[in-house]
C-alpha positions in Angstrom: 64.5 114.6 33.1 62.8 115.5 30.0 64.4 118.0 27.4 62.6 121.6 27.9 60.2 123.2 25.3 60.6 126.7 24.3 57.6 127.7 22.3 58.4 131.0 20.2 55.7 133.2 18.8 56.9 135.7 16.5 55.7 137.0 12.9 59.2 137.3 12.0 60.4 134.0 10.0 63.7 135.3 10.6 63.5 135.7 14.5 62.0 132.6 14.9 64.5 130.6 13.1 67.4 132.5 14.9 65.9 131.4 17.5 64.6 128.0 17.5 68.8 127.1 15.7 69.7 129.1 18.8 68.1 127.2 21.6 68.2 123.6 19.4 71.7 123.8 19.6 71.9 124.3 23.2 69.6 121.2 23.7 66.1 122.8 24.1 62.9 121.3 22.2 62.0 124.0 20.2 58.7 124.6 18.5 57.7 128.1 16.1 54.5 129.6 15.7 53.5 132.8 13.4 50.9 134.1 15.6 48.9 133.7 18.5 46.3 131.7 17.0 49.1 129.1 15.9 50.7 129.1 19.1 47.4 128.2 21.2 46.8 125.0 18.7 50.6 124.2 19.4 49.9 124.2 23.0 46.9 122.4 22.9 49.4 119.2 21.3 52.1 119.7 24.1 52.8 122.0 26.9 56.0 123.9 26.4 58.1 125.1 29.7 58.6 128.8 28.5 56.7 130.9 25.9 59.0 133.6 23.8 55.9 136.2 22.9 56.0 138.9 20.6 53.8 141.1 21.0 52.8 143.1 18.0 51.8 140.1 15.5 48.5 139.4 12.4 45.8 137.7 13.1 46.1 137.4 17.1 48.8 139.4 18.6 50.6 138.7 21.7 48.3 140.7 24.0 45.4 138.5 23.0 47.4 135.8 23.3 47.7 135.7 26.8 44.9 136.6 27.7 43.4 133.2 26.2 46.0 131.7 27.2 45.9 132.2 30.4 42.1 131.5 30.2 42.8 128.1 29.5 43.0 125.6 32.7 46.1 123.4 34.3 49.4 124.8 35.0 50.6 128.0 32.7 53.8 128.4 31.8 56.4 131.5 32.0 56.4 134.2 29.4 59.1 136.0 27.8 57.8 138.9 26.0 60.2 139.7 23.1 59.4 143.4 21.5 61.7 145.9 19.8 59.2 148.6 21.4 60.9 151.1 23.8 58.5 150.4 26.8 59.5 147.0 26.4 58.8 146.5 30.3 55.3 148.6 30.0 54.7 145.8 27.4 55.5 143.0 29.6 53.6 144.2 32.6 50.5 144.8 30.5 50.2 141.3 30.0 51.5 140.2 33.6 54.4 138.6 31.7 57.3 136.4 33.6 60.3 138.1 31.7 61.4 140.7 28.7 63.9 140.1 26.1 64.3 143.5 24.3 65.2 143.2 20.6 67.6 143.5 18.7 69.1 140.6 21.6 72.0 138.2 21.5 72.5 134.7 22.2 74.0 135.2 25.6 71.1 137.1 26.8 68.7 134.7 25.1 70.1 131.8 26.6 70.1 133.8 30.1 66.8 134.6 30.5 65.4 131.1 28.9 67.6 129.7 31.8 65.9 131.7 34.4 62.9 129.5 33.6 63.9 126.3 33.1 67.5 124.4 33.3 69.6 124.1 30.0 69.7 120.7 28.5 71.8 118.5 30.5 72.8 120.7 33.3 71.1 121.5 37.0 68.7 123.9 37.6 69.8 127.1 38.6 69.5 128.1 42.1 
């Protein structure tokens, strides 16, 4: 079985490096991108399993996003949108997205919901 990759869009350096050390350290591949723009060219190199979207970003924000994203052909994989905004479930159903991680989060329930999509590194799938 092939380590899982967690692709995490976020303007925030901070966020993003929170949680790529986060999700490393559990065992997870872990690639960052800046914006939405970044994130499509880091796809277009290798497929991750789950996307951790922000939505409110520069140059293409996570709206936009997802909807080229999901333009794009072959398999597509979960979202996570990640917003400090209080509608944070509004957000995610505007983009049809898989999952919502409200910010300010912790590990525990960054780990959870990343494990909803895809088994942690050297354990089973849940079930």
């Amino acid at each position: 079985m092939s380590t899982p990759r967690i692709l995490v869009v976020d303007d925030d350096e901070g966020i993003g490096e929170f949680v790529g050390l986060a999700l490393s350290d559990e065992g997870y591949e872990v690639a960052t991108a800046l914006h939405g723009a970044v994130a499509l060219e880091v796809i277009g190199r290798q497929a991750p399993d789950v996307i951790l979207l922000d939505m409110r970003m520069p140059i293409m924000d996570g709206w936009e996003f997802a909807r080229r994203y999901r333009e794009r052909p072959g398999p597509h994989a979960p979202i996570v949108v990640m917003t400090a905004a209080r509608d944070a479930a509004t957000r995610a159903s505007e983009i049809e997205a898989d999952g919502v991680l409200a910010k300010p989060f912790d590990l525990d329930a960054l780990l959870e919901i990343v494990a909803r999509f895809t088994p942690r590194p050297g354990r089973p799938a849940a079930s």
